[in-house]
VOGU-3710 file (C-alpha; in Angstrom, 3 decimals, decimal comma):
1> xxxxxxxxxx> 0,000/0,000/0,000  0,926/3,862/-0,276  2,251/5,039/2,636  -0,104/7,290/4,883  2,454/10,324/5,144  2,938/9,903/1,126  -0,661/10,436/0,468  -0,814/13,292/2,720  1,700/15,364/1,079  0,210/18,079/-1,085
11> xxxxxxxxxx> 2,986/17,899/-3,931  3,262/14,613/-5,258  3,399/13,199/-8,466  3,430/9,689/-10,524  5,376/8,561/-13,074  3,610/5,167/-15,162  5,660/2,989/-17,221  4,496/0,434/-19,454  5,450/-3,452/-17,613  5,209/-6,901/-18,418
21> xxxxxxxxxx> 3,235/-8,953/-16,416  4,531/-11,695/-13,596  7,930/-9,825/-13,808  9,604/-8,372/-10,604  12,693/-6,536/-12,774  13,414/-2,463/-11,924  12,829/0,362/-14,130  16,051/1,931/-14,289  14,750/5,354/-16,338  11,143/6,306/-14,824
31> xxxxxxxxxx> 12,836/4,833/-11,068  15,921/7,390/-11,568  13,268/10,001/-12,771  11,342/9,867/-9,846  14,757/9,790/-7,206  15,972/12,872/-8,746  12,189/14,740/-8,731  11,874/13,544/-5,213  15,511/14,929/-4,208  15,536/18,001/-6,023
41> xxxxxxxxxx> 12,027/19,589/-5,846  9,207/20,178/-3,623  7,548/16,823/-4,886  7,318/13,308/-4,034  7,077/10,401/-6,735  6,812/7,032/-6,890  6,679/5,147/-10,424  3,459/3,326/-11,172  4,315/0,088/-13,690  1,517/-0,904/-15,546
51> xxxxxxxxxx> 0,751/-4,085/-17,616  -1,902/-4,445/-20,732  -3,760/-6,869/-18,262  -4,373/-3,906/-15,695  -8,086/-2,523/-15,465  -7,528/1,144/-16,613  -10,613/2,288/-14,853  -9,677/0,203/-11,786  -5,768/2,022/-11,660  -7,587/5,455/-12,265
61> xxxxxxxxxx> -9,390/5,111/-8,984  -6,619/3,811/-7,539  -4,210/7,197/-9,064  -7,595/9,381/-7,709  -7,106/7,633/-4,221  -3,119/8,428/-4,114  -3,662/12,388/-5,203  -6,832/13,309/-3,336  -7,695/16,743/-3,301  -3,516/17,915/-4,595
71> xxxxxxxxxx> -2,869/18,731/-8,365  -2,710/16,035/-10,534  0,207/15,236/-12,360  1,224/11,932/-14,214  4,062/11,792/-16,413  4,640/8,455/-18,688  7,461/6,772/-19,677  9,203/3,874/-21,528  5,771/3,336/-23,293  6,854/1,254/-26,352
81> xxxxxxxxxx> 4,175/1,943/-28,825  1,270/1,340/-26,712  -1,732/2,165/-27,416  -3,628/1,178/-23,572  -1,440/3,632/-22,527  -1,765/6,523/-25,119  -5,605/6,288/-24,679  -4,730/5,990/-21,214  -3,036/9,784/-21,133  -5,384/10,899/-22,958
91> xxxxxxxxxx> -8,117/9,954/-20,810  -6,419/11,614/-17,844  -5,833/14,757/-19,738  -9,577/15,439/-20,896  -10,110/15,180/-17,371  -7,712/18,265/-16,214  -4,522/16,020/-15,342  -1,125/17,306/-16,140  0,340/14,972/-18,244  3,741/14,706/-19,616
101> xxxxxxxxxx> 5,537/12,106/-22,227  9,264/11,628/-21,179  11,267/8,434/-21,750  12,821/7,668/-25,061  11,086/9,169/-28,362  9,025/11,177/-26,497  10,165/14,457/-28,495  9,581/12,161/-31,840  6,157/10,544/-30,744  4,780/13,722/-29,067
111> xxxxxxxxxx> 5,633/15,792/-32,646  4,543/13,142/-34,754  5,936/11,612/-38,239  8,047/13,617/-40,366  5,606/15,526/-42,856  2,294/14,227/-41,284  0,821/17,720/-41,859  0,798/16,743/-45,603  0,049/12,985/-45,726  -3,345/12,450/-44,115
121> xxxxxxxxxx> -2,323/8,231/-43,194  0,872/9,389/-41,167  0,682/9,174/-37,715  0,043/12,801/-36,143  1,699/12,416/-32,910  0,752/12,723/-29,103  0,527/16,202/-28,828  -3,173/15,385/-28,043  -2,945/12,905/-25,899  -0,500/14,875/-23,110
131> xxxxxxxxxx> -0,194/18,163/-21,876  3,831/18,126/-22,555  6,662/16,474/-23,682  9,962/16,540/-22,296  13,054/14,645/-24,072  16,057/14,085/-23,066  18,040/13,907/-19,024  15,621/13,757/-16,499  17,260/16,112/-14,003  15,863/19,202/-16,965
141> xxxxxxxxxx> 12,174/18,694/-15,289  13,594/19,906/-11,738  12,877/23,418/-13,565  9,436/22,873/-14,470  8,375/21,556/-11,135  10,056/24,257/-9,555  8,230/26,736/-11,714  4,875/24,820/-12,364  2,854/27,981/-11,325  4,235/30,188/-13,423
151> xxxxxxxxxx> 4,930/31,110/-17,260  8,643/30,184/-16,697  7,730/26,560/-16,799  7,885/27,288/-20,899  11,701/27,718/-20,324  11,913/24,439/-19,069  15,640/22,364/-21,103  14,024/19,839/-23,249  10,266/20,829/-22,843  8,020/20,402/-25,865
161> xxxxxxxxxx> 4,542/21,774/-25,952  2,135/23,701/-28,123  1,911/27,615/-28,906  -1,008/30,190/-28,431  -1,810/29,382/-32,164  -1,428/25,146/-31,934  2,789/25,227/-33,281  4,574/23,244/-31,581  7,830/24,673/-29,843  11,138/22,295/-28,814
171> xxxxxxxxxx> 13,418/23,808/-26,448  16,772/22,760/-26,769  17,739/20,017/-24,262  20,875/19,659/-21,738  23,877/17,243/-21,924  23,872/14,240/-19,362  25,406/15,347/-16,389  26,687/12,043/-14,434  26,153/13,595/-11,007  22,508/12,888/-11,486
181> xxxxxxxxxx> 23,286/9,301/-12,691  24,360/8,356/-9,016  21,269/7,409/-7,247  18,839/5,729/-7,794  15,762/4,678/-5,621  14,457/0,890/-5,849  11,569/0,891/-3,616  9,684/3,579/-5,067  7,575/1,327/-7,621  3,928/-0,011/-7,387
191> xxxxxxxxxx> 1,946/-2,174/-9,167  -1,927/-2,250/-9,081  -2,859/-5,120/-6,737  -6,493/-5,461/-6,326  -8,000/-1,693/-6,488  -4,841/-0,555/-4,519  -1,341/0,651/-5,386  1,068/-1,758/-3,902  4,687/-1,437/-3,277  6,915/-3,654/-5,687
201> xxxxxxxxxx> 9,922/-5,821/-4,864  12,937/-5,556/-7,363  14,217/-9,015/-7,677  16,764/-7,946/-10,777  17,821/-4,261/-11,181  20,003/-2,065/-13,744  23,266/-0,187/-13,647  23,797/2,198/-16,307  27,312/2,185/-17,786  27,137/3,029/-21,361
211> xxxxxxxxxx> 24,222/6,235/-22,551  23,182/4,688/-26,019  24,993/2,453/-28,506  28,668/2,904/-29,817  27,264/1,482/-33,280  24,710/3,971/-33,179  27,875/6,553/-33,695  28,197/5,380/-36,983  26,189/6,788/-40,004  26,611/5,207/-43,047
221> xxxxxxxxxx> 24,315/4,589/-46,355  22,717/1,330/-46,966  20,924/-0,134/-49,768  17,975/-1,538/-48,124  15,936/-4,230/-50,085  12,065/-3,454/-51,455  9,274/-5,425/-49,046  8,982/-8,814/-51,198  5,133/-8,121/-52,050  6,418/-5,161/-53,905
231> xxxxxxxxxx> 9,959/-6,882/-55,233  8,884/-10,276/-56,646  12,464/-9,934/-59,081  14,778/-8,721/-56,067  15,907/-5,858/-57,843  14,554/-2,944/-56,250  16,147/-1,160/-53,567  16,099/1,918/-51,519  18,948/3,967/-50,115  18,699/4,901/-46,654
241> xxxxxxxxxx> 20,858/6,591/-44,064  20,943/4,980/-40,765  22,960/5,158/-37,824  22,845/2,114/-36,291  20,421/-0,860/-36,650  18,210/0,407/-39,280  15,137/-0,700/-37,472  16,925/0,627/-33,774  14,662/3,740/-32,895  16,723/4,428/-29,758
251> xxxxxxxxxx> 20,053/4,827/-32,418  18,088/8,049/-33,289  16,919/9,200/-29,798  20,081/8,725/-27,982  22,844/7,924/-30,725  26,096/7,725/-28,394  26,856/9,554/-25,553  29,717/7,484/-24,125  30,671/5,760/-20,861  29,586/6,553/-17,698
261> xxxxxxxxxx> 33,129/7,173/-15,533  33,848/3,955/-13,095  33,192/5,659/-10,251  29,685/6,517/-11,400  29,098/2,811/-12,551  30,015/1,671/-8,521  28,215/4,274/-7,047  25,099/2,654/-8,819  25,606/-0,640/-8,285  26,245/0,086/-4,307
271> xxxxxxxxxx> 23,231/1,565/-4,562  21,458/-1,573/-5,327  19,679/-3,594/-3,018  20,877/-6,793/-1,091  19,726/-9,955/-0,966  18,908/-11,945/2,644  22,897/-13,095/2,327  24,392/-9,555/1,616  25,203/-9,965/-2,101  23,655/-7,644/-4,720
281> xxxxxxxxxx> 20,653/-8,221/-6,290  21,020/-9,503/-10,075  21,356/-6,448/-12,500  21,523/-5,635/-15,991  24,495/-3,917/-16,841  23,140/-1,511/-19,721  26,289/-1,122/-22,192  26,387/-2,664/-25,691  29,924/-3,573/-25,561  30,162/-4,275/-21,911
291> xxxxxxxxxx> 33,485/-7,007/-21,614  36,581/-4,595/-22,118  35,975/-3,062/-19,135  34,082/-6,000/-17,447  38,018/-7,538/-15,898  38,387/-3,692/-14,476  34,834/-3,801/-13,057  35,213/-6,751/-11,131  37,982/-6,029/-10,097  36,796/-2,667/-8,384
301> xxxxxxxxxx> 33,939/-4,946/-6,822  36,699/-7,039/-5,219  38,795/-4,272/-3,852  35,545/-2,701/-2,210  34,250/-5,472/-1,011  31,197/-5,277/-2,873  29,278/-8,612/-3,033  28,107/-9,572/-6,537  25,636/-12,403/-6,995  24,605/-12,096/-10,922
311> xxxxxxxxxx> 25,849/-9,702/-14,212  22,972/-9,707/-17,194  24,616/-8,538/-20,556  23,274/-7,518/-23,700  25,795/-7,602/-26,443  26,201/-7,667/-30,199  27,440/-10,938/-32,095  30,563/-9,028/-33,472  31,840/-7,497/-29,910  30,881/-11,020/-28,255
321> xxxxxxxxxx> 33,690/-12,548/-30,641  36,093/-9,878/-30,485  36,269/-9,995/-26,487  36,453/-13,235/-26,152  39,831/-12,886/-23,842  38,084/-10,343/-22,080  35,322/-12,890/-21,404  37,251/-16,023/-20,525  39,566/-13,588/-17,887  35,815/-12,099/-16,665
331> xxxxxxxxxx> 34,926/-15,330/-15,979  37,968/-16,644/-14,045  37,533/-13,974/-11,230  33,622/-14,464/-11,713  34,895/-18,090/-10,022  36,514/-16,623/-7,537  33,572/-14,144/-6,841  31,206/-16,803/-7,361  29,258/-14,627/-9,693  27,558/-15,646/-12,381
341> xxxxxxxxxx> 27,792/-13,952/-15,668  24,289/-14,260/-17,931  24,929/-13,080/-21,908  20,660/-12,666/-21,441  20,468/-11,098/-25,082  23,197/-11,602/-27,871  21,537/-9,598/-30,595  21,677/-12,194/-33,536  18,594/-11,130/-34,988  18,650/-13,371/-38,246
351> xxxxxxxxxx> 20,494/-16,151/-39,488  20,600/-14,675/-43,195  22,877/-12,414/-44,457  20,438/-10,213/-46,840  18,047/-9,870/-43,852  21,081/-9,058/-41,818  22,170/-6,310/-44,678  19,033/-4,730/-44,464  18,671/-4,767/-40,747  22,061/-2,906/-41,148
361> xxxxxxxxxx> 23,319/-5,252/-38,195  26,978/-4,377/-39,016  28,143/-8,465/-38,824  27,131/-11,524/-40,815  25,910/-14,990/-40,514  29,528/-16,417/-40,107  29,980/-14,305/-37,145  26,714/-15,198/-35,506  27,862/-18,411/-35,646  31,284/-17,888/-34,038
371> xxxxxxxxxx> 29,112/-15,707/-31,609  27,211/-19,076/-30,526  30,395/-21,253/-30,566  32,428/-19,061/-28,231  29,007/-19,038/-25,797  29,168/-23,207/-26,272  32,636/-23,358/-25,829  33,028/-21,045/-22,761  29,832/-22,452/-21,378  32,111/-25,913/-20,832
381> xxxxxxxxxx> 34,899/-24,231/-19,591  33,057/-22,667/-16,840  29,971/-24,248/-16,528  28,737/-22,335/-13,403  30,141/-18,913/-14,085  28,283/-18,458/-17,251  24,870/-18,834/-18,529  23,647/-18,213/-21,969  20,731/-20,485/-22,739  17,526/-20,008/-23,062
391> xxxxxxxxxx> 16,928/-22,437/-20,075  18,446/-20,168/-18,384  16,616/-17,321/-18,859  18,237/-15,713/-21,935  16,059/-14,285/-25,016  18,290/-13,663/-27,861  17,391/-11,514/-30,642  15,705/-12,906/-33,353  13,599/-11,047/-35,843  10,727/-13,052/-37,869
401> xxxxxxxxxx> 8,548/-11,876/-39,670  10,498/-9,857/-41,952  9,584/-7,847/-44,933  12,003/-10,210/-46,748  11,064/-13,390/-45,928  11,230/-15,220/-49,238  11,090/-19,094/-49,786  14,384/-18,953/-50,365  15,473/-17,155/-47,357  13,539/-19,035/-45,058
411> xxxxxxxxxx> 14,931/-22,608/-46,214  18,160/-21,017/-45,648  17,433/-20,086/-42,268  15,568/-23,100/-41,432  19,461/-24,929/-42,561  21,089/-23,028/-40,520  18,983/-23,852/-37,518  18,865/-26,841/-37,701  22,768/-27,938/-38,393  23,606/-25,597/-35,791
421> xxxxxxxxxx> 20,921/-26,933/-33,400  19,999/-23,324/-32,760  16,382/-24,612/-31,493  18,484/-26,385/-28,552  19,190/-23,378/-26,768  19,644/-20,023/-28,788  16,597/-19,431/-30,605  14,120/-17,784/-28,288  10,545/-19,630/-27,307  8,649/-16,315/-29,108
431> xxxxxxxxxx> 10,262/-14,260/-32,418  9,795/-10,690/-32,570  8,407/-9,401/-35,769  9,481/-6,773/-37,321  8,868/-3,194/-35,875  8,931/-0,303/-37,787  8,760/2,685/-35,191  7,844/6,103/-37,557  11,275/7,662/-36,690  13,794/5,101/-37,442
441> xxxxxxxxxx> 15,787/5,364/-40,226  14,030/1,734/-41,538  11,044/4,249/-41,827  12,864/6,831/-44,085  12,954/4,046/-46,454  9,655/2,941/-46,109  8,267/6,619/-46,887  10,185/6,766/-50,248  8,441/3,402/-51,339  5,412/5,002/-50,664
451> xxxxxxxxxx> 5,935/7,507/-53,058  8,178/6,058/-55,394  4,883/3,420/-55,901  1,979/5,322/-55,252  1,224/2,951/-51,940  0,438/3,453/-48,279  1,107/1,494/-45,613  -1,410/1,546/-42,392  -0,161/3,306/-39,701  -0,215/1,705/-35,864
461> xxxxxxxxxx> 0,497/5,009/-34,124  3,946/4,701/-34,006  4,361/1,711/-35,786  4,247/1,215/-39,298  2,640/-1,528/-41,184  4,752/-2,682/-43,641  3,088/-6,597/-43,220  0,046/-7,267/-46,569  -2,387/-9,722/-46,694  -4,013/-10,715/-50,700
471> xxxxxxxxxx> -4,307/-6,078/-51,665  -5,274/-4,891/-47,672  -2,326/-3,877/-45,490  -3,481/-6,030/-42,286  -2,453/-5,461/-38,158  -0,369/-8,832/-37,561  -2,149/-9,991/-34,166  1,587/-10,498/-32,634  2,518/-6,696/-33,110  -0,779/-5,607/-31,988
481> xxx> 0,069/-7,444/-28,894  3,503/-6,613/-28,593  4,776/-9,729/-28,459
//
């Protein structure tokens, strides 16, 4: 339950975040968010996480219930495209709630798709669904709730909101200052139990070592293959610009900011909670390249005697290989630690080399492969320091449906599977299909086809629908779903 002295404070604010359901893992943005409103302005927040299975209209009450008769303010968060929670904002702001969008492509989703003002079928943003945007470092908001009641609010770092006459006006945003990165509060998120708010226990954290991708540093121009309803010959092509994964929306938000310094990575992970035996709760360390500096890491843990019980990584096929020394001396002090090292996402996404090309993964099939043997072969070499499987927990990337998927393609995935006996332990139980947010450079491309040919696809609010069915452009159950 909400504490009694938290509902009794007159400035207080929520911050919801979209959740997957029968999960106990942290929310490393919206729970950082709220620590730094709660230590840096007059208001308290907790972070709300919310499932598609939640009753809106039950969590409403419950929100009513937390704010009584105090100003209403909800900001939202790490939404990936959904639509509960869009409608969900919007509800809450034709009531007279103050709502903001903040997390990643909130500037981007709030303004809607590039040119929407002059194609009627692209998707026209957010701006009606919340009050404000804000993009970017969370610590810029400690200048809007400090001047809430007043027209300086407007000169709020990274706000985004509409004119007198309906324009909408970006201020520019602030660099990441790591002194804000420090702290971070775990026990300040709820779920909706019942009809009540009810305080969450984080079983498996985050430490943030790395803002953004270093891939996503690198702009280049790709040649990015026609869907195959509109390419029966495999000739046409479209020339993108993408920096990054061309499908990778959070390339564009955050692109690369760098590495955190070490002493702002510790900080964090001191900051996590303990289990009943003293050791750290499991955590996800949040860098794309994490194993050069994982040797100097632990290291640091042992010389401050901080106890480690589980490292998640998520890591690219290509860096996996290349830091394979970096792995196999990781995992000799992880046995003297007696931590356990998960790779819970190597980001294979396809077993094809075209596919790959036009996901602009940056590495090849041959590579995946060597990514898999190096898990395999470390895996027997230290059989309780690392875990990579999907028994174990792990869900590596792999992308189906495609707009590529020929008969060709597919048999030679389907080969590769199953002389590699992927299905043993790397493929995942659930592929992700293909998701085309509006701002990703995969989405450039898709525009041009549209008027190169004279076509639209359906738009999904943020999502665009490049999957067909016989002439209609259909909503594929599994993206409607999210799954």
């Amino acid at each position: 339950m909400v504490a009694d002295d938290l509902l009794k404070n007159q400035k207080k604010m929520i911050i919801i975040s979209g959740y997957v359901d029968g999960e106990s893992y942290g929310l490393l943005g919206p729970q950082m968010a709220g620590t730094i409103i709660e230590d840096n302005t007059p208001f308290s927040c907790i972070v709300i996480a919310v499932t598609r299975e939640d009753d809106k209209s039950v969590l409403k009450k419950a929100i009513g219930r937390f704010f009584g008769g105090s100003q209403r303010i909800v900001g939202f968060s790490s939404l990936n495209g959904r639509n509960d929670l869009f409608e969900f904002a919007k509800e809450l702001t034709d009531e007279g709630y103050l709502t903001i969008l903040a997390g990643p492509q909130a500037d981007v989703d709030y303004k809607g798709e590039v040119d929407n003002d002059k194609y009627d079928h692209r998707f026209k943003g957010l701006s009606g669904n919340f009050s404000l945007a804000l993009h970017g470092p969370a610590e810029q908001s400690i200048h809007l709730w400090k001047n809430l009641d007043n027209d300086r609010k407007y000169e709020t770092p990274g706000l985004i909101y509409r004119g007198r006459k309906g324009e909408i006006i970006q201020n520019p945003e602030k660099s990441w200052d790591e002194n804000f990165l420090k702290k971070i509060r775990w026990d300040n998120i709820y779920r909706l139990r019942d009809d009540s708010l009810q305080k969450m226990d984080v079983l498996t954290g985050q430490v943030l070592q790395h803002i953004g991708c270093p891939y996503a540093s690198q702009e280049k121009d790709v040649d990015i293959d026609y869907p195959l309803a509109l390419n029966k010959a495999g000739d046409l092509t479209v020339t993108i610009k993408s920096r990054g994964c061309s499908f990778c929306d959070v390339a564009v938000d955050k692109g690369f900011y760098g590495a955190l310094k070490l002493e702002t990575v510790i900080t964090q992970i001191k900051n996590l909670p303990e289990m009943h035996d003293g050791r750290k709760i499991p955590f996800e360390l949040i860098n794309e390249n994490p194993l050069p500096s994982l040797p100097t890491l632990l290291d640091s843990m042992l010389d401050q005697n901080i106890r480690l019980s589980q490292i998640n990584l998520i890591l690219r096929a290509d860096w996996l290989v290349a830091s394979g020394k970096y792995l196999r001396e990781s995992l000799k002090k992880a046995r003297f630690m007696r931590v356990v090292i998960v790779l819970s996402s190597v980001g294979f996404e396809s077993f094809d080399n075209r596919i790959l090309r036009n996901l602009n993964k940056g590495t090849d099939l041959e590579t995946n492969i060597k990514a898999i043997r190096l898990m395999r072969q470390m895996k027997k070499e230290f059989p309780f320091q690392l875990a990579y499987s999907k028994r174990d927990g792990a869900v590596h990337g792999f992308i189906y449906p495609t707009p590529w998927d020929s008969d060709e393609i597919m048999k030679g995935i389907h080969e590769v599977i199953s002389m590699h006996n992927l299905a043993s332990d790397i493929l995942p139980e659930h592929s992700i299909p293909l998701i085309i947010h509006h701002a990703s450079a995969l989405a450039n491309g898709i525009r041009e086809i549209e008027t190169r040919e004279g076509i639209r696809y359906k738009r999904y609010d943020s999502v665009i629908g490049w999957w067909q069915m016989g002439d209609r452009f259909v909503l594929d159950q599994e993206v409607q779903n999210g799954n």
